[in-house]
C-alpha positions as CSV (number, residue, x, y, z in Angstrom):
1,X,38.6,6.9,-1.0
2,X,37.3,9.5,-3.3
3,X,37.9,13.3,-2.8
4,X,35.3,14.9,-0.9
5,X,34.1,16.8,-4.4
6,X,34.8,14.5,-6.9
7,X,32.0,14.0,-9.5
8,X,31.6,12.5,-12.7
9,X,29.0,14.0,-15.3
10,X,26.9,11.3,-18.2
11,X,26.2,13.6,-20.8
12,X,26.4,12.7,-24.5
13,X,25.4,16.6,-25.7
14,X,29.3,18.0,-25.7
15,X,28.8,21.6,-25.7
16,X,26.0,21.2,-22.5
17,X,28.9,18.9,-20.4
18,X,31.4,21.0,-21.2
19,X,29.5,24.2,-20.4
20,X,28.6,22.2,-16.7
21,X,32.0,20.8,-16.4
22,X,33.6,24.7,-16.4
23,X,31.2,26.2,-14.1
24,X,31.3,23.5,-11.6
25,X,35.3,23.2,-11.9
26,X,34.9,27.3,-10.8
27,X,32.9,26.2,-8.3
28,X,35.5,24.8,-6.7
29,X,34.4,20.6,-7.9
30,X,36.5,18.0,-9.4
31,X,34.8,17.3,-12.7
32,X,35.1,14.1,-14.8
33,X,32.6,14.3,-18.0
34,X,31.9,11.2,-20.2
35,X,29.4,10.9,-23.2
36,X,28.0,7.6,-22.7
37,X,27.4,4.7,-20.2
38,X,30.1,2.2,-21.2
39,X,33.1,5.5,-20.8
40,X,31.1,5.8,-17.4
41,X,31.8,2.5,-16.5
42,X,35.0,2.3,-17.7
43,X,35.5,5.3,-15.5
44,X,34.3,3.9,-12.0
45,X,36.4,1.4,-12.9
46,X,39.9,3.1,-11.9
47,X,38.6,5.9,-9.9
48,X,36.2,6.9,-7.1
49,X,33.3,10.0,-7.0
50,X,30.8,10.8,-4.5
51,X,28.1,11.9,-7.1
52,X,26.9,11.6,-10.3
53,X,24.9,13.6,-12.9
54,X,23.4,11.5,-15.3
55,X,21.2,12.4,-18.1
56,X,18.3,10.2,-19.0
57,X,18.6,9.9,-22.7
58,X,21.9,8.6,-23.7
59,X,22.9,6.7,-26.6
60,X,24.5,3.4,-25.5
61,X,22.1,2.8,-22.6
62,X,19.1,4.2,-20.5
63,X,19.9,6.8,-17.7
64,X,17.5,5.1,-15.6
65,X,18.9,1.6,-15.9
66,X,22.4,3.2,-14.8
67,X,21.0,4.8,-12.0
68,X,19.6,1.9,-10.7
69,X,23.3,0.1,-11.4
70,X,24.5,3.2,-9.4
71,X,22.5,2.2,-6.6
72,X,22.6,-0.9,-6.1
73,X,26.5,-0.9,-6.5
74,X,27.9,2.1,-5.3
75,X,27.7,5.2,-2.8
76,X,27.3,7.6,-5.2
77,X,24.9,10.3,-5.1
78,X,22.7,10.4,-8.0
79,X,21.5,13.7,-9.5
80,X,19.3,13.0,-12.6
81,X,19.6,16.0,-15.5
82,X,17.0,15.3,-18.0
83,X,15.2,17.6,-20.8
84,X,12.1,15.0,-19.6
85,X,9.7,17.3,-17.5
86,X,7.2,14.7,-17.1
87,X,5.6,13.7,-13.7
88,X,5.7,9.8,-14.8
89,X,9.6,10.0,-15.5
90,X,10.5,11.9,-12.0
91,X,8.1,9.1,-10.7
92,X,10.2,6.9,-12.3
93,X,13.7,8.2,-11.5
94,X,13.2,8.1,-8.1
95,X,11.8,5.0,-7.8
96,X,15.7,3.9,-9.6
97,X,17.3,5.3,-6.7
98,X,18.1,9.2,-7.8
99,X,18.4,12.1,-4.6
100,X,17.6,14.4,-6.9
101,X,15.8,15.4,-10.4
102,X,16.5,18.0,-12.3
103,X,15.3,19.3,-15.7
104,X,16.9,21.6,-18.7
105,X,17.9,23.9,-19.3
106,X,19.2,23.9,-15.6
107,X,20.1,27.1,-13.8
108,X,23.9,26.0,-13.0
109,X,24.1,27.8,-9.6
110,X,21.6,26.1,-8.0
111,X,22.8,22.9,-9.4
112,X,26.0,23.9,-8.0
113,X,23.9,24.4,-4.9
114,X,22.0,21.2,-5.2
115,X,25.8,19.0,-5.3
116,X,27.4,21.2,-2.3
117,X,23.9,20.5,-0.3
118,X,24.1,16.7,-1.3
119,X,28.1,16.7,-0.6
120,X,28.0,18.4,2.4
121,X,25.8,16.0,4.3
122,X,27.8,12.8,3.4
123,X,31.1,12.3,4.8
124,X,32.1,9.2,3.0
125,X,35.4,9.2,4.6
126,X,34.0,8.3,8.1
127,X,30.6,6.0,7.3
128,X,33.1,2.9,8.7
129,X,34.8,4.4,11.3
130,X,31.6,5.8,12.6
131,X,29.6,2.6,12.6
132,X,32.4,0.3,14.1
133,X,33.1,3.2,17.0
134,X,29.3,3.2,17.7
135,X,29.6,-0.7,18.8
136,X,32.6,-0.3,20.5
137,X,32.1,3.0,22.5
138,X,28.0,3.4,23.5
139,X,26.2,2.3,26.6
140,X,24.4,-0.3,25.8
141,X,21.0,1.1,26.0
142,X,22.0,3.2,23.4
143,X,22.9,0.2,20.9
144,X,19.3,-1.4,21.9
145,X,17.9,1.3,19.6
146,X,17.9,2.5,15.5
147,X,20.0,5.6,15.2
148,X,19.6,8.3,12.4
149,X,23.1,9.8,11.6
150,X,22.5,13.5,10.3
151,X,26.2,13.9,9.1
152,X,26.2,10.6,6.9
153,X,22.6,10.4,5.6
154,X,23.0,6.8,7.3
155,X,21.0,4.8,10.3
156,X,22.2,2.3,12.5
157,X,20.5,-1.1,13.4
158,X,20.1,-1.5,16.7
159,X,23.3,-4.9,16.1
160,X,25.4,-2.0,14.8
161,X,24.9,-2.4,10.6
162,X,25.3,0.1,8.9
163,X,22.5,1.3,6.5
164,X,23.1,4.0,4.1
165,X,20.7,6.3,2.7
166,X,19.4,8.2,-0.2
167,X,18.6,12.2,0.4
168,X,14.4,11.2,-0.1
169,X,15.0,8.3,2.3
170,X,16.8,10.5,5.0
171,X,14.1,12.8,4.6
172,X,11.5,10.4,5.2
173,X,12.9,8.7,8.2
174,X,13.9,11.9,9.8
175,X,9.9,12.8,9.7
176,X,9.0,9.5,10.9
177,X,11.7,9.7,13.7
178,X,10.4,12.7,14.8
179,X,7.0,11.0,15.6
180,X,8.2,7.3,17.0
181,X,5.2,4.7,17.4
182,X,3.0,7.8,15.9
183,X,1.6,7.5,12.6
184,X,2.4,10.5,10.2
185,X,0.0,11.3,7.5
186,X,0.6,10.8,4.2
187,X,0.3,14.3,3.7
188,X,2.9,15.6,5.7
189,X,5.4,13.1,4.2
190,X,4.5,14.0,0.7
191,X,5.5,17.8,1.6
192,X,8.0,16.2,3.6
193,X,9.4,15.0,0.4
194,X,8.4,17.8,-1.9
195,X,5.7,15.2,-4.1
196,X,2.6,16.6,-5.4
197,X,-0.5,15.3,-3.4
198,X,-1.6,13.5,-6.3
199,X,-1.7,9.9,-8.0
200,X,2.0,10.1,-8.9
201,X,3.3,11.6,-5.6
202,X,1.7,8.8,-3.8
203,X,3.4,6.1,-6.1
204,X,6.8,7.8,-5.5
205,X,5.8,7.8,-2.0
206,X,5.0,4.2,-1.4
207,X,7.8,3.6,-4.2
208,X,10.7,4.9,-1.4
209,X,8.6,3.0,1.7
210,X,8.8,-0.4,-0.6
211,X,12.8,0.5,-1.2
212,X,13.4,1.1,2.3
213,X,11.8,-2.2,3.2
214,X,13.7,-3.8,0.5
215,X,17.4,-2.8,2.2
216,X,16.6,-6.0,4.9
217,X,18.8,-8.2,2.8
218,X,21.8,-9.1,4.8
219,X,20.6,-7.4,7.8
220,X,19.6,-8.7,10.9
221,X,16.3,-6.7,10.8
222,X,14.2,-5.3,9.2
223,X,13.2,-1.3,8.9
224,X,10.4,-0.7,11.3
225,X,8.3,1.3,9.1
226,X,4.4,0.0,9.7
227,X,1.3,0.9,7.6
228,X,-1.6,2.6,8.8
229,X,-4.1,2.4,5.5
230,X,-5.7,4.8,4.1
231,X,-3.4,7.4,6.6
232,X,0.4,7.3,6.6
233,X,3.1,5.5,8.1
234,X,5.3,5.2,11.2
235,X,8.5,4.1,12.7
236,X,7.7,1.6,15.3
237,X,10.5,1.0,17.0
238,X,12.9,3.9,19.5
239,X,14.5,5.6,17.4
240,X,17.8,8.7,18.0
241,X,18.6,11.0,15.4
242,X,22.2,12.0,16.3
């Protein structure tokens, strides 16, 4: 099980990783820095981290592309670190599965900040344990319904499965949850989620909504999340945020 502040850093320009890797190691982190994807790799390999900052421009492979391996493979937190300011490639970023986008040159404590903040609401140690002691220990009118799990950025099916989340996606059903069987308007979720009201913030937003509905493989459900055109969204199911 990986350290509770083990990270690894993608970063091919030397002097920027190193600079990152010393302040956060101050911080009180335990930094691995590699220059490319394939030493990343390599890396994940033999050990475990919780997060990862990756830059988007690297020189083996696209940043995006290993984000998207990230997600779909691991639990790692993914905080992308990019010189690329544009709306299209935050768009884009998130829509590969990243918590969180940054740009450069980044102000290092508050990307110190941004890691503790991530770090501090997953407890990777106890996403298992949790989920099995949930089945075993609750009434069962408590197991009839989803459950949003504040200290794990996580949400159980009503069977018990486990379903972990990204920070936007926590975000996003936490709003919803607030409202069961009420729709939310898109507005609200959009500064829910910190997107601009505007053609791109709307992709990202119906970007995360067609993620979330995505996570149904291997489950015995789906996520409730219904439509409401042309207004917002809701969860349409009970619902507990714990």
């Amino acid at each position: 099980m990986a350290d509770n502040k083990r990270i690894i850093i993608v970063e091919d320009d030397r002097d920027f990783r190193e600079s990152i890797m010393e302040y956060l190691a101050l911080a009180g982190f335990e930094v691995t820095g590699v220059s490319s994807a394939l030493e990343f790799y390599l890396n994940i390999a033999e050990e475990q981290y919780l997060l990862v900052i990756l830059d988007i421009s690297l020189p083996d492979q696209d940043g995006l592309v290993l984000a998207e391996y990230v997600r779909k493979n691991t639990d790692m937190r993914i905080i992308m670190l990019t010189a690329q300011s544009s709306q299209k490639s935050k768009v884009t970023a998130y829509e590969s599965g990243a918590d969180l986008y940054l740009t450069k040159p980044v102000d290092f404590p508050e990307l110190s900040a941004s890691i503790a903040s991530i770090l501090g609401r997953l407890n990777a140690s106890t996403v298992n344990r949790i989920g099995q002691e949930k089945n075993e220990s609750e009434p069962d009118h408590e197991k009839k319904q989803w459950q949003l799990q504040r200290n794990n950025w996580s949400m159980l099916t009503p069977e018990g499965e486990l379903i972990q989340l990204t920070a936007k996606e926590f975000d996003l059903i936490e709003k919803l949850a607030s409202f069961p069987n009420q729709i939310v308007e898109r507005q609200v979720l959009l500064k829910t989620l910190d997107y601009e009201n505007d053609e791109f913030g709307n992709r990202s937003l119906d970007a995360l909504i067609h993620r979330l509905r995505r996570k149904k493989n291997g489950l015995s459900c789906r996520i409730p999340i219904k439509t409401a055109h042309g207004s917002g969204y809701c969860f349409s199911e009970p619902i507990i945020i714990i």
